[in-house]
C-alpha positions as CSV (number, residue, x, y, z in Angstrom):
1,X,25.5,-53.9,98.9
2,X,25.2,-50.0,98.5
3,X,23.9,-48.5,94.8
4,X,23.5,-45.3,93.8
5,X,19.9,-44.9,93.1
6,X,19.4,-42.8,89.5
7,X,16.7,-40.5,89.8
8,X,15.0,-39.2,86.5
9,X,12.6,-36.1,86.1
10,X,9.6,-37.1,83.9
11,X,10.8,-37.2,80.3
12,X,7.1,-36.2,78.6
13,X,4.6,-33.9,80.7
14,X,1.3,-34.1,78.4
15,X,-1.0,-30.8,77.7
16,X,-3.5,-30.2,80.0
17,X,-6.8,-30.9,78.3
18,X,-9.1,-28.4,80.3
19,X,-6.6,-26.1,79.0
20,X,-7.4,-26.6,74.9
21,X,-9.7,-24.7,73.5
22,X,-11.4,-25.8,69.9
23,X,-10.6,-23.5,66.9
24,X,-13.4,-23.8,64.2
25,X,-11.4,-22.6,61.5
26,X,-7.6,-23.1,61.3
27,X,-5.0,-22.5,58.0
28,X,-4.1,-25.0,55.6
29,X,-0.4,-25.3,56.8
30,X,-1.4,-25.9,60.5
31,X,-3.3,-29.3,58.9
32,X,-0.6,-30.4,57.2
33,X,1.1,-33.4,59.0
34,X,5.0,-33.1,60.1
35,X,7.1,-34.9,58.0
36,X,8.6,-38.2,60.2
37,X,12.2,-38.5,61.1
38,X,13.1,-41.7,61.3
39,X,16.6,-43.5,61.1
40,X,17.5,-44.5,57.7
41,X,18.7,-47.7,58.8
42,X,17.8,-50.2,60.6
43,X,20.7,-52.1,61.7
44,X,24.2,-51.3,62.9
45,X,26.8,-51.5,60.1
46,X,30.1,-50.3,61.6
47,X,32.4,-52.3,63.9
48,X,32.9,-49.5,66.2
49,X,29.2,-49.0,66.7
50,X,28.6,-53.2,67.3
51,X,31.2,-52.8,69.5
52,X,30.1,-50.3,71.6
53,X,26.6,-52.0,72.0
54,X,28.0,-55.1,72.8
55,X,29.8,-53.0,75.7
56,X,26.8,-51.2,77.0
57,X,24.6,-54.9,76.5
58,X,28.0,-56.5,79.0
59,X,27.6,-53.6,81.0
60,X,23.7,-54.3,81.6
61,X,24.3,-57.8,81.9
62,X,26.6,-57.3,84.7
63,X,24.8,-54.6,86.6
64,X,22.0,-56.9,86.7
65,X,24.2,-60.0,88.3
66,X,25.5,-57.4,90.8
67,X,22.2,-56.0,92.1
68,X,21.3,-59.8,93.0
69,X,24.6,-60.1,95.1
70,X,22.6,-58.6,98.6
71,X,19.7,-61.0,97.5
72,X,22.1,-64.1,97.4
73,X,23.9,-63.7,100.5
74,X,21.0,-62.9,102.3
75,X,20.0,-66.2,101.5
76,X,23.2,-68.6,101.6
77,X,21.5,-71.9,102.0
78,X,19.6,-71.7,98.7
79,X,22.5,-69.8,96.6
80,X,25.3,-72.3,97.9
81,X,22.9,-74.8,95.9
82,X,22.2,-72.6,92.7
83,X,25.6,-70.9,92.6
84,X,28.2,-73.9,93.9
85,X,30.4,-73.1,96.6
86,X,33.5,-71.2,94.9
87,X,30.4,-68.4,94.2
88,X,28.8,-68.6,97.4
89,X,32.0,-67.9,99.3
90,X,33.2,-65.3,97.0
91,X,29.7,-63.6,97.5
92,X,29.4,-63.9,101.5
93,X,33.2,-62.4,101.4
94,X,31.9,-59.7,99.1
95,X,28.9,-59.2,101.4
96,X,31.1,-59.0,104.5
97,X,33.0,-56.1,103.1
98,X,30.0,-54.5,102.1
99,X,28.6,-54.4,105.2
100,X,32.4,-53.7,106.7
101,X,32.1,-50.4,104.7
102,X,28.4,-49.6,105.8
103,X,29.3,-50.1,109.3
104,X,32.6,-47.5,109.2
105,X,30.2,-44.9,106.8
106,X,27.1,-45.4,109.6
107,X,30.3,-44.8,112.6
108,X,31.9,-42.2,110.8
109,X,28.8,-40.0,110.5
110,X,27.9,-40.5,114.2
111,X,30.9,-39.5,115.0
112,X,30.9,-35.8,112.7
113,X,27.3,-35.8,114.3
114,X,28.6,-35.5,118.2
115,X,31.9,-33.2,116.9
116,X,29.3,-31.0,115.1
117,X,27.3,-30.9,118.5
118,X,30.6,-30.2,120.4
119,X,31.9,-27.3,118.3
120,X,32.3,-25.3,121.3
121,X,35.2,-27.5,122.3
122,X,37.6,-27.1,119.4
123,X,40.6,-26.0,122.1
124,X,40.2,-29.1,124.1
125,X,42.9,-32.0,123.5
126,X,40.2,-34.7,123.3
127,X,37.8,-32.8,120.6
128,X,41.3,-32.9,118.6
129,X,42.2,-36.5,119.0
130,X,38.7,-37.4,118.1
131,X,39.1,-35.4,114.8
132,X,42.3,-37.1,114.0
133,X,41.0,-40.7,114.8
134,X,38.2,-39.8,112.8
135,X,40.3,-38.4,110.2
136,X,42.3,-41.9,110.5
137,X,38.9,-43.9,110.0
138,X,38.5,-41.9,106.9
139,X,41.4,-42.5,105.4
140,X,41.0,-46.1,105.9
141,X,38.2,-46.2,103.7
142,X,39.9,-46.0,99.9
143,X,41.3,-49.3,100.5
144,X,38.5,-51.3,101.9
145,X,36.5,-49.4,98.2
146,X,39.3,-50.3,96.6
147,X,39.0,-54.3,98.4
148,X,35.0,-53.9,97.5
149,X,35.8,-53.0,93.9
150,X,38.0,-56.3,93.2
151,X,35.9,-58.5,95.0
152,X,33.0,-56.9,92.9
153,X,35.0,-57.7,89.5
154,X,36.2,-61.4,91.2
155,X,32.2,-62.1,91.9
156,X,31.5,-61.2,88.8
157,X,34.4,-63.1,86.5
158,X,33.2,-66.4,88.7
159,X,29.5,-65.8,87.5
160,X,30.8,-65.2,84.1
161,X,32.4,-67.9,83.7
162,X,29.8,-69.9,84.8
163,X,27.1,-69.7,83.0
164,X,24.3,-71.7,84.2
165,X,25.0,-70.0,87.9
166,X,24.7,-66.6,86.3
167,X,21.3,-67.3,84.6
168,X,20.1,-69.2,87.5
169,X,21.0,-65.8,89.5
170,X,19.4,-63.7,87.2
171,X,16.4,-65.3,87.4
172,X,15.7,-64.2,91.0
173,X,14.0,-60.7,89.8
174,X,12.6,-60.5,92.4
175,X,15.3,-59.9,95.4
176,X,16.4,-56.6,93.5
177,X,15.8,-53.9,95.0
178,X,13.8,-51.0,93.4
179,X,16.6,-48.2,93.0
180,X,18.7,-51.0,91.5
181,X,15.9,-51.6,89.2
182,X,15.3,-47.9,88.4
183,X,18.9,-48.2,87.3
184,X,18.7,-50.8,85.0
185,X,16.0,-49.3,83.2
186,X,18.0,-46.6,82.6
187,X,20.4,-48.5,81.0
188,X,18.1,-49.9,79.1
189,X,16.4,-46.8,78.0
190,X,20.1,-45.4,77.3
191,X,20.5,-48.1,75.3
192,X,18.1,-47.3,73.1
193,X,18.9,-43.9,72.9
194,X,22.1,-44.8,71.9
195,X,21.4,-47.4,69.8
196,X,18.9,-44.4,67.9
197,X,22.3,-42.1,68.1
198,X,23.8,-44.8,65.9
199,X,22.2,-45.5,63.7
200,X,21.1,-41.7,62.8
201,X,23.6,-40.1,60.6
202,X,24.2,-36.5,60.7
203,X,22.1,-35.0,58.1
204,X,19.3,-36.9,59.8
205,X,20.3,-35.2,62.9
206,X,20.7,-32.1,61.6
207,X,17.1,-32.5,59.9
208,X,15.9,-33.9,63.5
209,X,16.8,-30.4,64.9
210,X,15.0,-28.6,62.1
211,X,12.0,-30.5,62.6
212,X,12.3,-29.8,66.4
213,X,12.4,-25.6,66.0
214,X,9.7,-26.2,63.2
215,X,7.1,-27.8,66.0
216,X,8.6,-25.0,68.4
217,X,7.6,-22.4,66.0
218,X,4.1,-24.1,64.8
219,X,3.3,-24.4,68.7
220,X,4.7,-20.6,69.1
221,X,2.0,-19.6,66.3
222,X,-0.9,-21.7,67.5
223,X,-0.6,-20.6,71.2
224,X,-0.7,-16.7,70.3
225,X,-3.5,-17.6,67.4
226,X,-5.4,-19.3,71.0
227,X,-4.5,-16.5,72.7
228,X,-6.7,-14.0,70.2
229,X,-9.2,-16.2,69.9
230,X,-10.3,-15.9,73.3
231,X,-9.7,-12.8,73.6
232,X,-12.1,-12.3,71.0
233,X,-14.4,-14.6,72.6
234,X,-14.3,-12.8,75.6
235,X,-15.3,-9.8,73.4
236,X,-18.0,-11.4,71.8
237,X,-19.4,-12.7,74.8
238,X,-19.4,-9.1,76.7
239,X,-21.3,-7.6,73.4
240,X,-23.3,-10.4,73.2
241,X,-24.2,-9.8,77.3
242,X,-25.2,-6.3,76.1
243,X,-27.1,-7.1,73.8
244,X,-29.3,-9.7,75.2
245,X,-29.9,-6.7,77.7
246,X,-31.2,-4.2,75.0
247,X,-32.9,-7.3,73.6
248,X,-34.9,-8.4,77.0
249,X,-35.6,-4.6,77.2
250,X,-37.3,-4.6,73.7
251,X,-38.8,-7.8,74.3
252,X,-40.8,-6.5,77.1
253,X,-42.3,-3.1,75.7
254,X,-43.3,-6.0,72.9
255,X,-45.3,-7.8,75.2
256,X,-47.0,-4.5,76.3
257,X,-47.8,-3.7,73.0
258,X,-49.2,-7.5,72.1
259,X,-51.1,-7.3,75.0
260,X,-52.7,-4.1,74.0
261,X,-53.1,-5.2,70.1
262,X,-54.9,-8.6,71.5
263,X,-57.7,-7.0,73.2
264,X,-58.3,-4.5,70.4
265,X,-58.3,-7.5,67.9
266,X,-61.3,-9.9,69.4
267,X,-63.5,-7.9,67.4
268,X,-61.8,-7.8,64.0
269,X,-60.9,-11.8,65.1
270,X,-65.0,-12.4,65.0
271,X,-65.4,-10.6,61.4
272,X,-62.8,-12.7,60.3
273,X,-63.8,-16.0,61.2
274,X,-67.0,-15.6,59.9
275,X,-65.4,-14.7,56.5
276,X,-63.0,-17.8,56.8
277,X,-66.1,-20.1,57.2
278,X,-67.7,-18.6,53.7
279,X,-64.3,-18.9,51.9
280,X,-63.9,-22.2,53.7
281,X,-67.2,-23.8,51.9
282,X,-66.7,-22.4,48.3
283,X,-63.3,-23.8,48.7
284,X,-64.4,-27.3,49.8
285,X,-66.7,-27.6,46.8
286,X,-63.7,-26.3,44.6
287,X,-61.5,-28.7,46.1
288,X,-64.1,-32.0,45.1
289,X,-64.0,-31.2,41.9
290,X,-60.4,-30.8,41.6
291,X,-59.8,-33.9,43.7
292,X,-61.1,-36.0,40.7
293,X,-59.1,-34.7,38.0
294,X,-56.2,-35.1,40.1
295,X,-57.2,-38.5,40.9
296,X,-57.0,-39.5,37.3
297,X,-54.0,-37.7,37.2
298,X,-52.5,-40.2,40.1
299,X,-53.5,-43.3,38.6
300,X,-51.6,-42.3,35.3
301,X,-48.3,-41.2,37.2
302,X,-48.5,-44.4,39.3
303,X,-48.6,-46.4,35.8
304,X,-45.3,-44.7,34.9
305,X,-43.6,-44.9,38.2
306,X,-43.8,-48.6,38.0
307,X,-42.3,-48.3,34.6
308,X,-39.8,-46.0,36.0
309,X,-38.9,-48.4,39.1
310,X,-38.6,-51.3,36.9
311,X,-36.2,-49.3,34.3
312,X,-34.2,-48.3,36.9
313,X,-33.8,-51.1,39.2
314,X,-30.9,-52.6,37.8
315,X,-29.1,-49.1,37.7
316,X,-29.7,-49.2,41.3
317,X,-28.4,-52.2,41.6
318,X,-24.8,-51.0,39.8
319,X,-24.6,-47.8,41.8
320,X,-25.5,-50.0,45.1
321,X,-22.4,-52.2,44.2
322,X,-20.2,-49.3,43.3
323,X,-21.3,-47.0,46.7
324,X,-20.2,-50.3,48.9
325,X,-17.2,-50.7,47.1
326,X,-16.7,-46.7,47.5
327,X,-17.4,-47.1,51.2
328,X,-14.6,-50.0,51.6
329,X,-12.2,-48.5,50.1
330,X,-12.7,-45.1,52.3
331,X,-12.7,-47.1,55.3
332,X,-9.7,-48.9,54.5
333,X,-7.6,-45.4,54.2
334,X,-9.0,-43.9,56.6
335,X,-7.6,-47.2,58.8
336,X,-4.7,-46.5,57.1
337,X,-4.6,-42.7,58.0
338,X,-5.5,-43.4,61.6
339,X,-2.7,-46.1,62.2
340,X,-0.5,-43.6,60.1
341,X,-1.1,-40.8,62.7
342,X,-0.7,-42.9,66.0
343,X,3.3,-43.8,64.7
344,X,3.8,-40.0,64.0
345,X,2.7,-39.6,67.8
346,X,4.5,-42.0,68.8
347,X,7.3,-40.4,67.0
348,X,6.9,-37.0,68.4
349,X,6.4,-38.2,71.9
350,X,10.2,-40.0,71.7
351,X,11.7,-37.0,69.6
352,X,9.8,-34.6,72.4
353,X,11.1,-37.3,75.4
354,X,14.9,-36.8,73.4
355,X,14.6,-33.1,72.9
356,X,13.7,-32.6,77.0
357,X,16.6,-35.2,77.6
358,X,19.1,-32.9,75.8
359,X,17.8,-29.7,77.1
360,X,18.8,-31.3,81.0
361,X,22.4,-32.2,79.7
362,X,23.1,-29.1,78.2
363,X,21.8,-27.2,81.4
364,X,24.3,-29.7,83.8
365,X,27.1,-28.5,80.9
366,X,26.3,-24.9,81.0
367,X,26.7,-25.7,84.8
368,X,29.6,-27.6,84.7
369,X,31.4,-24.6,82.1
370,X,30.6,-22.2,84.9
371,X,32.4,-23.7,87.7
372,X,35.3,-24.5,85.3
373,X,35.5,-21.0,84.1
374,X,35.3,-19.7,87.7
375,X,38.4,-22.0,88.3
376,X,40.1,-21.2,85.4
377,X,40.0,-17.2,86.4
378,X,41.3,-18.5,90.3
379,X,44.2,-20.0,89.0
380,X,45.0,-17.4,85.9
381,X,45.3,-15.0,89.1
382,X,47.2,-17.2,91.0
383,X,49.7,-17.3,87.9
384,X,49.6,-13.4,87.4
385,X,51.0,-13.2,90.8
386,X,53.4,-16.3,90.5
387,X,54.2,-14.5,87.5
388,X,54.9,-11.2,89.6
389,X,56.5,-12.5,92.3
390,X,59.2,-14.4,90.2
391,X,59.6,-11.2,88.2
392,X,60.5,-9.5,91.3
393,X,62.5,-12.5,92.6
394,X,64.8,-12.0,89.5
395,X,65.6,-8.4,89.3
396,X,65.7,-8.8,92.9
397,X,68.9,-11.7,92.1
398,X,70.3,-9.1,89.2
399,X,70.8,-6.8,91.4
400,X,72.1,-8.6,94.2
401,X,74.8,-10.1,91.2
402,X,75.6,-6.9,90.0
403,X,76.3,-5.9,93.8
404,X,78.3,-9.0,94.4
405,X,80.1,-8.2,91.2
406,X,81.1,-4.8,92.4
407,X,82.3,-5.9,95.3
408,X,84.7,-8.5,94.2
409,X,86.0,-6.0,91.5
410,X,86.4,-3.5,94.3
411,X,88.0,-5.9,96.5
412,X,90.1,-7.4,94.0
413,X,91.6,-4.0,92.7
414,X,92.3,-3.5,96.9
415,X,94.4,-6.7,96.7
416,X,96.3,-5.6,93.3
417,X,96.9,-2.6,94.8
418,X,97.8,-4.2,98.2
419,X,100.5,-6.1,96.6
420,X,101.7,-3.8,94.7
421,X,102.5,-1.9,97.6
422,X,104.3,-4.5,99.4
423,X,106.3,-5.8,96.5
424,X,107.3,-1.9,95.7
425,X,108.4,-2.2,99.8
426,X,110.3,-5.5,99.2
427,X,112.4,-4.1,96.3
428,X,113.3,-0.6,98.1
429,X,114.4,-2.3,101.2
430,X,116.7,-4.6,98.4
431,X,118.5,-1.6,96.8
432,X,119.5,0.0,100.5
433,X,121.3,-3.1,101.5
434,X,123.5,-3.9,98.1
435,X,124.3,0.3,98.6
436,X,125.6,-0.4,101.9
437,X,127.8,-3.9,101.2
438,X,130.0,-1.6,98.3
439,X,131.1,1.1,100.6
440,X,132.0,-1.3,102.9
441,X,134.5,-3.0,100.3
442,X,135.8,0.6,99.3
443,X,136.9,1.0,103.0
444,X,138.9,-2.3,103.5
């Protein structure tokens, strides 16, 4: 079955050491130690925190029964014996649609492959028909993901509830494959973080950030303080070239000179030794003479050095006795101080692994914030002019109204007046013919 493989950047890139240069001297607050952050507590205490570790421990529990799904079904005759059958069948059935799906993804991008060849035939009828079959194939795909996502979750209910079949499964480490793997470490290692996150509280949070910009700031210092330093080395070391110069210079009119001054000074070398040899014997019989006296004189300060040895031997002893104890007790802190040191690393490596961790996420979410704002300011235009358009659209209608109104009260007055005419008509026509009916009578 297909898995996405998680790839991570490396989480701790260490100095390069060729790069470090030694500082003889440094200041008392670059030796003192950074204070450890470390959780407060040890174990989760909340029921929302246990509960989302017991999610994320499901979740890794079932990731690692579905990465051993491909290895199972590649080898039925062995899993139909671990698993039972119900599981076997329900995984080769899995399998089969895994492989369905691979099959239509591995057609489907042969396909765009020769339509991306054959661009130059968009008009044609048959380039079109293959785009909509292709188009069909694609469409076809949600459901058989949709048939690959329940099988997944039936697979994985049968293994749950069967125990012994899901250990037995789990045990075959070594049929997952290496991306699969890669992701199940990072589970694991999110776990961790998380489980960290959880049990920090936010003034240790807040004092983990402080403690970050401190080391930023000390590491800021000491990189321009490495920075001087060699460029003052490199000043030393050109004076130092010059002077070595005007030195060799000097040195050789020296050995000129000495040269000179040793063959003048055979002579006066003669007179002198002569001299030395007559000094040399009154001194000699000086010296016997004061040989003896200072013989006596050893033989009496021997006498009391014994007494002295003896005296203080037993102070020796004391102070022999208290130096080893001395000694112990600096070895055992500086034990201490060593094993004391090493956690801090450690420490500073996972808070520098963290702090590299969070600076990737909040570059994907400066990222991500981009895009959205982009699309927010598309579709804020798009509403202007929706906005416009139905504007227009309804003084467009009001006036249309108020024209349909005029009409009607035109046409309507037309009519009054219409009728009016005809019933003034209808009336005068009346009065003529009751006229003419009377004169008639008056006649008879």
């Amino acid at each position: 079955m297909a898995l996405d493989v998680l790839t991570v950047a490396p989480l701790y890139q260490g100095p390069d050491i060729n790069k470090i240069r030694l500082i003889a001297q440094t200041t008392k607050k670059s030796t003192i130690p950074p204070k450890a952050l470390t959780p407060a507590r040890s174990k989760l205490t909340t029921i929302e925190t246990k509960r989302i570790m017991s999610v994320l421990d499901e979740t890794i529990h079932k990731v690692e029964l579905v990465s051993l799904l491909s290895h199972a079904a590649s080898e039925s005759k062995t899993s139909e014996g671990m698993l039972g059958p119900d599981i076997a069948k329900a995984v080769r059935e899995h399998e089969d649609l895994c492989q369905a799906l691979l099959d239509r993804v591995s057609y489907l991008q042969e396909e765009e492959r020769k339509l991306q060849e054959a661009e130059e035939f968009e008009d044609e009828a048959w380039f079109r028909e293959r785009l909509f079959a292709m188009d069909l194939q694609k469409s076809q795909l949600p459901p058989l993901m949709q048939e690959i996502k329940e099988s997944t979750k039936n697979v994985v209910r049968l293994l749950l509830s069967n125990p012994q079949a899901a250990s037995l499964l789990q045990a075959q480490t070594l049929g997952r494959s290496k991306e699969a793997q890669c992701f199940i470490d990072s589970l694991v290692e999110l776990r961790g973080f998380l489980f960290e996150k959880l049990l920090t509280s936010p003034m240790e949070a807040r004092d983990k950030i402080q403690f970050i910009q401190d080391i930023t700031r000390r590491n800021r210092r000491h990189q321009e303080i490495i920075d001087t330093l060699e460029n003052e080395l490199a000043a030393c070391v050109r004076n130092r070239n010059a002077e070595v110069e005007k030195e060799n210079f000097v040195i050789q009119e020296l050995k000129n000179h000495l040269h000179q001054v040793l063959r003048f000074s055979e002579n006066s070398l003669l007179r002198t030794k002569q001299e030395a040899e007559k000094q040399q014997k009154a001194d000699f019989r000086a010296s016997q003479a004061r040989v003896a006296t200072v013989q006596q004189e050893i033989l009496v300060l021997q006498s009391q050095f014994h007494n002295l040895v003896m005296e203080n031997r037993d102070t020796e002893q004391a102070l022999r006795k208290k130096k080893y104890k001395v000694e112990t007790e600096i070895e055992n802190w500086i034990q201490k101080y060593d094993s004391e040191m090493s956690e801090k690393q450690d420490e500073y490596e996972e808070l520098d692994i963290i702090h590299k961790e969070e600076q990737l996420q909040l570059e994907e979410l400066k990222k991500r914030h981009d895009v959205l704002v982009e699309e927010f300011s598309q579709i804020q235009a798009e509403r202007e002019i929706l906005t416009k358009k139905r504007l227009e659209d309804e003084q467009e209608m009001v006036r249309m109204v108020r024209a349909a109104t005029l009409i009607q009260a035109l046409w309507k007055g037309y009519l009054v007046r219409s009728m009016l005419k005809s019933k003034k008509k209808k009336r005068g026509k009346g009065k003529g013919e009751t006229k003419g009916k009377g004169k008639g009578k008056g006649k008879k």
